[in-house]
FIDOSE-333074 format. One record per residue (C-alpha): x, y, z. Coordinates in steps of 0.1 Angstrom, whole numbers, plus 2048, in hexadecimal, padded with zeros to 3 digits. Layout:
residues N
+-----+-----+-----+
!   X !   Y !   Z !
+-----+-----+-----+
!   X !   Y !   Z !
...
+-----+-----+-----+
This chain:
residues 390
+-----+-----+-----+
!   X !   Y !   Z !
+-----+-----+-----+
! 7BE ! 9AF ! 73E !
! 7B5 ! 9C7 ! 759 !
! 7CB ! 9AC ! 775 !
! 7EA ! 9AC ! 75A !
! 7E6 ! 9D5 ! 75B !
! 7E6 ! 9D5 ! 77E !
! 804 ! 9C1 ! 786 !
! 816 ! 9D8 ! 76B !
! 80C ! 9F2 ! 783 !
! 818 ! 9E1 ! 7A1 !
! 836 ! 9D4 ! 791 !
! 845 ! 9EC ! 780 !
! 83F ! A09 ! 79E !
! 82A ! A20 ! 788 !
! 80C ! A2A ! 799 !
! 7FD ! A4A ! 787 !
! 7F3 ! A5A ! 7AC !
! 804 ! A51 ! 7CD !
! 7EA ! A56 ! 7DF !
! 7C9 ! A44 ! 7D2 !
! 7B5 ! A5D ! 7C7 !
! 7A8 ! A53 ! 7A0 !
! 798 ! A3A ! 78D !
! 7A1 ! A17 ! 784 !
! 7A5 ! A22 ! 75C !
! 7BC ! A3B ! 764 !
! 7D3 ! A2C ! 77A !
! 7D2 ! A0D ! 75B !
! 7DF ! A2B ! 748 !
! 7FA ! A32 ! 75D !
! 802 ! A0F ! 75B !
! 804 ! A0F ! 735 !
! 81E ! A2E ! 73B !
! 836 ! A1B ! 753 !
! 839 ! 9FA ! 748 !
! 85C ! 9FB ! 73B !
! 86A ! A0A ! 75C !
! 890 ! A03 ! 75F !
! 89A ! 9FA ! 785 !
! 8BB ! 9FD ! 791 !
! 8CB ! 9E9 ! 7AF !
! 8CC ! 9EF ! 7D1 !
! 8DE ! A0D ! 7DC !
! 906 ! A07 ! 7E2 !
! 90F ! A03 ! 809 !
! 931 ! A16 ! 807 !
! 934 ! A2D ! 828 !
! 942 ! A4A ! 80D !
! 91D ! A4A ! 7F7 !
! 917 ! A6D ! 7FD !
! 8F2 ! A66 ! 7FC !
! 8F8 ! A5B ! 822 !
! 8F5 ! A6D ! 83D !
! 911 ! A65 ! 857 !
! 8FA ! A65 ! 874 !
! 8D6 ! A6F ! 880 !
! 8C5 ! A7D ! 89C !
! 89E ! A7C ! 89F !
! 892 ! AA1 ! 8A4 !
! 875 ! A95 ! 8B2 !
! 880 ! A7A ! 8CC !
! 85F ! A7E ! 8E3 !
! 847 ! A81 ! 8C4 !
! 828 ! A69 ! 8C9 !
! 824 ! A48 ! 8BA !
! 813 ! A57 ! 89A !
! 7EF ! A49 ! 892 !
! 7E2 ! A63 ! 87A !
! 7C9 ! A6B ! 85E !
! 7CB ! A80 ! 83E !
! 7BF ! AA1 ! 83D !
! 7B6 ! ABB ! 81D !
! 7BC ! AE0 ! 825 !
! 79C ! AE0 ! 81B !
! 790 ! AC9 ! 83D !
! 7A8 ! ADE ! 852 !
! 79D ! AFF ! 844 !
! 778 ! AF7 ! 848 !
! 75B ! AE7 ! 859 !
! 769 ! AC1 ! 856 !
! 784 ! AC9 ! 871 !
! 76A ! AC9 ! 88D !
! 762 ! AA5 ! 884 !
! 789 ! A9A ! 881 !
! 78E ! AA7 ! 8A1 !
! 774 ! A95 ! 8B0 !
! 780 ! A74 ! 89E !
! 7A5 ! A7E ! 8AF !
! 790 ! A86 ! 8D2 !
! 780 ! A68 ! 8D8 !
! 79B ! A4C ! 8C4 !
! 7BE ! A42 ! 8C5 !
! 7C3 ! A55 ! 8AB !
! 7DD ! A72 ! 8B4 !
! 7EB ! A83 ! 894 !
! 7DB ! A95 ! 872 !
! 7F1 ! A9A ! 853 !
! 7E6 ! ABA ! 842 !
! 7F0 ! AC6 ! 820 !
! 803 ! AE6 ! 81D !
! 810 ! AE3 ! 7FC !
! 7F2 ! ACC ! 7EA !
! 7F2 ! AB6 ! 7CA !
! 7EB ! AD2 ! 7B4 !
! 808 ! AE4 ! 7C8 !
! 7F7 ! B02 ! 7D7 !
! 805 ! B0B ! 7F8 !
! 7E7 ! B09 ! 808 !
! 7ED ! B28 ! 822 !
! 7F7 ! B4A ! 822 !
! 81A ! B45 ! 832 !
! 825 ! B64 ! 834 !
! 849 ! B65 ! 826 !
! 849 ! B7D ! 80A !
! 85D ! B64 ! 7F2 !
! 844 ! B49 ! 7F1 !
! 829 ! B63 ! 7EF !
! 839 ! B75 ! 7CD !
! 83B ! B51 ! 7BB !
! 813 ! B52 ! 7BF !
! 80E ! B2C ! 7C3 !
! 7FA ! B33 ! 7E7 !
! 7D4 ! B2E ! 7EC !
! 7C7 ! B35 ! 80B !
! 7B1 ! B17 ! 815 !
! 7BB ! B17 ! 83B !
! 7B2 ! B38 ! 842 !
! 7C2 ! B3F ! 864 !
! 7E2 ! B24 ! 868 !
! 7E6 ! B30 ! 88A !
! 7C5 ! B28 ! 899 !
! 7CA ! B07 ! 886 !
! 7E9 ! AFF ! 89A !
! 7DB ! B0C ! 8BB !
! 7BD ! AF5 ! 8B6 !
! 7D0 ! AD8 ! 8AE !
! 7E6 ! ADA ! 8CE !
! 7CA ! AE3 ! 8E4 !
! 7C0 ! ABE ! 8D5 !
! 7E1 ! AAA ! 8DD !
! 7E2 ! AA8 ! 8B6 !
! 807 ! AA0 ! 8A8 !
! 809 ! AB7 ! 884 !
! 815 ! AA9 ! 868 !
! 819 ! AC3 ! 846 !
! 814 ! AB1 ! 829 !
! 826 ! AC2 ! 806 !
! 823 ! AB0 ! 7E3 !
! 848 ! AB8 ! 7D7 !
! 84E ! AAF ! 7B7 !
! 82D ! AAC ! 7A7 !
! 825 ! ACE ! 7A8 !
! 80B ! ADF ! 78E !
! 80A ! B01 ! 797 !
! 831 ! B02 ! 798 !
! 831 ! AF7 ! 774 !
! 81B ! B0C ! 763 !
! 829 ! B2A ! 774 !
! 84D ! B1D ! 76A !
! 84D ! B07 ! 753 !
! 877 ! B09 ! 751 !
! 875 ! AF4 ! 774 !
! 863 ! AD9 ! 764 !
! 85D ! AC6 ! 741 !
! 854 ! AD2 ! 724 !
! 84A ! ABF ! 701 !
! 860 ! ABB ! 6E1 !
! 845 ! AD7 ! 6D4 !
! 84F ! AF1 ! 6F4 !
! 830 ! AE9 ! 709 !
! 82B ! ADF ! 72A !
! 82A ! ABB ! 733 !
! 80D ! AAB ! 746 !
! 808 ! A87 ! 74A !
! 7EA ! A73 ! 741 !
! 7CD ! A7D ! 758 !
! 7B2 ! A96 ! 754 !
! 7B9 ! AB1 ! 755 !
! 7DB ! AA4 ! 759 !
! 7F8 ! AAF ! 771 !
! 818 ! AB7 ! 76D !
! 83B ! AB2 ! 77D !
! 857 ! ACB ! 78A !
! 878 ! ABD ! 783 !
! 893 ! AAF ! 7A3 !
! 8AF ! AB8 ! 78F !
! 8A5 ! ADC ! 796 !
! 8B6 ! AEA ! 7BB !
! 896 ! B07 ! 7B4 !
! 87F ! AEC ! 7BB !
! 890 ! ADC ! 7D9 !
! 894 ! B02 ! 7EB !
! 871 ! B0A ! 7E1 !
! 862 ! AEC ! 7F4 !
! 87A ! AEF ! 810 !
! 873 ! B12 ! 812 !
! 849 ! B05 ! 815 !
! 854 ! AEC ! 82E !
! 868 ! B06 ! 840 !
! 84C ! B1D ! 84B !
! 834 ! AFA ! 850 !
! 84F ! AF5 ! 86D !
! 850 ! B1B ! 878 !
! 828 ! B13 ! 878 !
! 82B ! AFF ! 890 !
! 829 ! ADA ! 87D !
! 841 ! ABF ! 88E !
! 844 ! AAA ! 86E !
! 84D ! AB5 ! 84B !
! 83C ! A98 ! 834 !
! 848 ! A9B ! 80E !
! 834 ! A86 ! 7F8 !
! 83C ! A82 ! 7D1 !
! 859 ! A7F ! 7D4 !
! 864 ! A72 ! 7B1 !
! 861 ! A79 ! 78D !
! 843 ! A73 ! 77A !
! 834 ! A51 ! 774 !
! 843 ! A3F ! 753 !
! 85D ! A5B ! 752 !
! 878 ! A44 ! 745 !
! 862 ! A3C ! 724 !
! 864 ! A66 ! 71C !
! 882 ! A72 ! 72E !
! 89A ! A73 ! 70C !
! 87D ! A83 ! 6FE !
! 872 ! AA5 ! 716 !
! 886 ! AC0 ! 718 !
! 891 ! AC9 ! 73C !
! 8B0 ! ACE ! 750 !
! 8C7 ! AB2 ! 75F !
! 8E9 ! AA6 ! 765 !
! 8F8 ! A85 ! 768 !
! 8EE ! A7B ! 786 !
! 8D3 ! A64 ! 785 !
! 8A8 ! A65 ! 788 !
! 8B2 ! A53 ! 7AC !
! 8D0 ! A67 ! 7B7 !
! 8BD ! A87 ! 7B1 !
! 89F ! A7B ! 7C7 !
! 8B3 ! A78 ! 7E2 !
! 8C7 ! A91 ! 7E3 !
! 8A8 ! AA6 ! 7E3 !
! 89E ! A90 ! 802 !
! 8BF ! A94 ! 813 !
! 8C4 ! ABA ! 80C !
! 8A0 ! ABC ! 81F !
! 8A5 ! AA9 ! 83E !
! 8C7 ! ABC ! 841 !
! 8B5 ! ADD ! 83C !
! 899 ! ADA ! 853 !
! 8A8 ! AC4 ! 873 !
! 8B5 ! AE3 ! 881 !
! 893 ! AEE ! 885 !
! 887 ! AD4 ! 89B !
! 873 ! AC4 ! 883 !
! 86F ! A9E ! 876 !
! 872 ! A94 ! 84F !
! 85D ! A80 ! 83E !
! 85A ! A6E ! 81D !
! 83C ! A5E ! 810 !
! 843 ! A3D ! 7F9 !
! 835 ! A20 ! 7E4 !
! 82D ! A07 ! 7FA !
! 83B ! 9ED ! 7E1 !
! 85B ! A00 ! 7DA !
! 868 ! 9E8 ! 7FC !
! 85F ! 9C7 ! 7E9 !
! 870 ! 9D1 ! 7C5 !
! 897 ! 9DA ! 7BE !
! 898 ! A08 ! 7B8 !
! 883 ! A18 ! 79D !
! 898 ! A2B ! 788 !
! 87D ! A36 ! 770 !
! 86B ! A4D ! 790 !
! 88D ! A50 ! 79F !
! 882 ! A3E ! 7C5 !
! 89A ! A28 ! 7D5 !
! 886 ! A1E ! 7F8 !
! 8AB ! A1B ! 808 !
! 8BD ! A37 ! 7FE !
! 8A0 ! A4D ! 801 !
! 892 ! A3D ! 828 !
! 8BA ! A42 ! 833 !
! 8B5 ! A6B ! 831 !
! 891 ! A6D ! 844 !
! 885 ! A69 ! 868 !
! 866 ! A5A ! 85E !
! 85B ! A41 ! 83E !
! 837 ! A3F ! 836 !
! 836 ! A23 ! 81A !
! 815 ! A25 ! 808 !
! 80A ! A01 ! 810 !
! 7E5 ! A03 ! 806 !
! 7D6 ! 9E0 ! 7FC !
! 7C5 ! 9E9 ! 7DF !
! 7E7 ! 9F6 ! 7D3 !
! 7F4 ! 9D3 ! 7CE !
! 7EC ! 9BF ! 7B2 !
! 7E0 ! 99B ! 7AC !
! 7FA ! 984 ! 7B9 !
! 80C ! 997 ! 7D3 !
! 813 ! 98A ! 7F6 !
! 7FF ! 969 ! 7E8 !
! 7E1 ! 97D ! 7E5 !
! 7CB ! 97A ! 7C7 !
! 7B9 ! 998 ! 7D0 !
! 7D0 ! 9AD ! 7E8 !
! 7B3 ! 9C4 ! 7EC !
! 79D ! 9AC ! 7FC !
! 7B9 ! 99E ! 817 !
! 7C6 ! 9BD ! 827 !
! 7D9 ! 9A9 ! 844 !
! 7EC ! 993 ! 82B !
! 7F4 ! 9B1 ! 816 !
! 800 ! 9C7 ! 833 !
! 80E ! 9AB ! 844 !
! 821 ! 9A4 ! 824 !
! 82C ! 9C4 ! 81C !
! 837 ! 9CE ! 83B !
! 84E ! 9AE ! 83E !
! 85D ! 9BC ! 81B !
! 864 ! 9DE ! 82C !
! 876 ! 9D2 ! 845 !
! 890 ! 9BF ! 832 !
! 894 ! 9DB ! 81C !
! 89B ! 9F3 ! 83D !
! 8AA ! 9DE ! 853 !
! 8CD ! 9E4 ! 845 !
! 8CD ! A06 ! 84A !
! 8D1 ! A01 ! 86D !
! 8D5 ! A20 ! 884 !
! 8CD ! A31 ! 866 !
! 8A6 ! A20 ! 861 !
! 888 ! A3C ! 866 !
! 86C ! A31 ! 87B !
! 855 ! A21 ! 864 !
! 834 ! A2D ! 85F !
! 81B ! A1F ! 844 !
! 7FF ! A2F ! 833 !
! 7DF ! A16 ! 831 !
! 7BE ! A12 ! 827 !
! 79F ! A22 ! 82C !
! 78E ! A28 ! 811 !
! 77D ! A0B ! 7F8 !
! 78E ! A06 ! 7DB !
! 76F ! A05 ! 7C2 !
! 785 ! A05 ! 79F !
! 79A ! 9E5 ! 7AA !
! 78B ! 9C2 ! 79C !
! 781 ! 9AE ! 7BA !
! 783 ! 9C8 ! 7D1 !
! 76F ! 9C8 ! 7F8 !
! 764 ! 9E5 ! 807 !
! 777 ! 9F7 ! 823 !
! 769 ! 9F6 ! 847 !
! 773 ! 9F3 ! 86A !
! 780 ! 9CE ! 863 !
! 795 ! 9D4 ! 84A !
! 7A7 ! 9F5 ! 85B !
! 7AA ! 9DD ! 877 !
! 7B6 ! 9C0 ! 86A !
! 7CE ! 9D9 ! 857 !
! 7E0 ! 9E8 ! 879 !
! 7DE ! 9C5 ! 886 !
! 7FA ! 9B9 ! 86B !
! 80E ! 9D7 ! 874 !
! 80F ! 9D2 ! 894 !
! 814 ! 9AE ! 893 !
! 836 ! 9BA ! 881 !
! 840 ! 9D4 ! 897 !
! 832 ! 9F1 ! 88A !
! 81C ! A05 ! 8A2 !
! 81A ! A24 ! 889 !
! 801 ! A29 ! 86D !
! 7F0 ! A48 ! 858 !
! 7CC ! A40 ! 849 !
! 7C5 ! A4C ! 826 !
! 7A7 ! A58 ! 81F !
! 7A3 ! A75 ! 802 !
! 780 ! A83 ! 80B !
! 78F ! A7B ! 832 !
! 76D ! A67 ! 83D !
! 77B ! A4F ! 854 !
! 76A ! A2C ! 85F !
! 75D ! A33 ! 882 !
! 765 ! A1E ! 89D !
! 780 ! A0F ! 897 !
! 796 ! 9FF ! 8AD !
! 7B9 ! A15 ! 8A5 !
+-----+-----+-----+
């Protein structure tokens, strides 16, 4: 029963966090949610689709091959940076993604423009962003700002017209504990709120703006005629990236890259209407794609594994074979691609290994046997496996 929930999970593109962070009972929720997704077909290849962009030019042409690790503002703001540093120091390892806007969605430093400070949605984990940025050059360290868009807590509760509310008038949250909720990409608030975020990231001094969440709730097509929030008739997908494309043209100017984090397996299955992703239309707008390709994403069966977990070359092998195909027609117009991967040990997936240097290993040896010489580990309590071979 647990498999048949799982490949629900994996087939239907409704993970309940995109990031692994929770238990295996409540991701089996989130399966129950999204079961019934609706997909839609590829995205049309007319040269008039508005959605793309007529040409694009890499703001960061002499940025590093990226080989980075996850970072809390927690681990930046505090003692754990000495040791990521020290990882970076003495590795391969060259680049730290830090959240600025986290999965609650606090800003997670005072930024200092006056707008973003009245909407009261900052908490002050990194305490000094300058000496962060200084320390992190003085380090050869490439900066990456993490913001959570569209799943966005704090934003909700404070405006709950920017979001979705029940048939009753409350606030809608989905099924975790305590659960989260969702501001709405119909809403051009939203989008200038987390450019705005992502504009001072870059005035900060980050090279890379790295927008994760991009999408609407898990399972949102089984309640979307049901919750009361704003829209129009463009659709869950159209929306998305829009928002994606409005970014990228908002914050090139400034020098900085874009980036969109994905689900791995949205390259190996037609668009997702229900969550609104479409892997093409939204890759086509960004300088960088980070597909979430974590093994224990992938459910009995895929890539001719029966436990993906436990053969993390065949599944990143596999899946980064699917990511190609799905890119490759984009031509000038494909980001550099640049997956997120394992570190951690899946504990809640049946038949699962645990995570060491091997398995990191044999993880960046299927990328690069298939051309990819960029990767970000995942790690939510950011311990990584010591010496390994990067």
């Amino acid at each position: 029963m647990e498999y048949l929930l799982a490949a629900f999970l994996m087939a239907w593109g409704g993970a309940g966090a995109d990031h692994p962070d929770m238990t295996f009972e409540q991701l089996v929720q989130a399966s129950l949610d999204s079961k019934n997704a609706v997909v839609q077909q590829a995205p049309s290849t007319n040269p008039e689709d508005r959605l793309k962009p007529a040409s694009k030019i890499d703001p960061q042409k002499d940025a590093p091959k990226v080989k980075g690790v996850y970072v809390t503002a927690h681990s930046a703001g505090g003692s754990r940076l000495n040791s990521l540093l020290k990882l970076m120091d003495e590795t391969e390892l060259n680049s730290m993604v830090i959240d600025i806007k986290d999965d609650w969605g606090y800003i997670t430093y005072d930024t200092g423009n006056p707008e973003l400070t009245a909407m009261d949605t900052t908490q002050k984990i990194i305490p000094d962003i300058g000496k962060l940025m200084t320390t992190l050059q003085e380090h050869k360290i490439y900066p990456i700002a993490r913001i959570v868009v569209f799943k966005d807590t704090v934003l909700a509760k404070k405006h709950p017209e920017l979001s979705y509310k029940n048939p009753d008038g409350t606030l809608w949250g989905n099924s975790k504990n305590p659960p989260d909720s969702f501001v709405n990409p119909y809403k051009k608030e939203v989008w200038d709120y987390n450019v705005a975020v992502a504009k001072e990231a870059a005035k900060a001094g980050f090279k890379e703006i790295q927008f994760d969440y991009v999408r609407f709730p898990e399972g949102f097509e089984t309640r979307a005629d049901k919750l009361i929030y704003d829209k129009d008739d463009r659709t869950r997908i159209d929306a998305v990236a829009e928002f994606v494309k409005y970014a990228h043209e908002q914050l090139s100017p400034l020098g900085v890259r874009v980036s969109v984090d994905i689900f791995g397996y949205a390259a190996s299955v037609p668009a997702a209407e229900g969550i609104g992703q479409d892997f093409q239309k939204i890759s086509q707008n960004v300088d960088v794609i980070s597909p979430m390709i974590y093994p224990s994403h992938y459910s009995t069966g895929w890539f001719g594994a029966k436990v993906p977990d436990a053969e993390p070359y065949v599944t990143i092998d596999g899946a980064s074979k699917d990511t190609h195909k799905k890119l490759d027609p984009l031509g000038q117009l494909k980001p550099v691609v640049r997956p997120w991967i394992q570190d951690f040990t899946a504990s809640w997936v049946p038949g699962h290994i645990k995570y060491s240097k091997q398995e990191i290993e044999e993880q960046i040896r299927a990328l690069k046997d298939n051309g990819v010489d960029e990767f970000l580990l995942w790690n939510a309590v950011n311990t990584y496996t010591p010496n390994v071979n990067y």
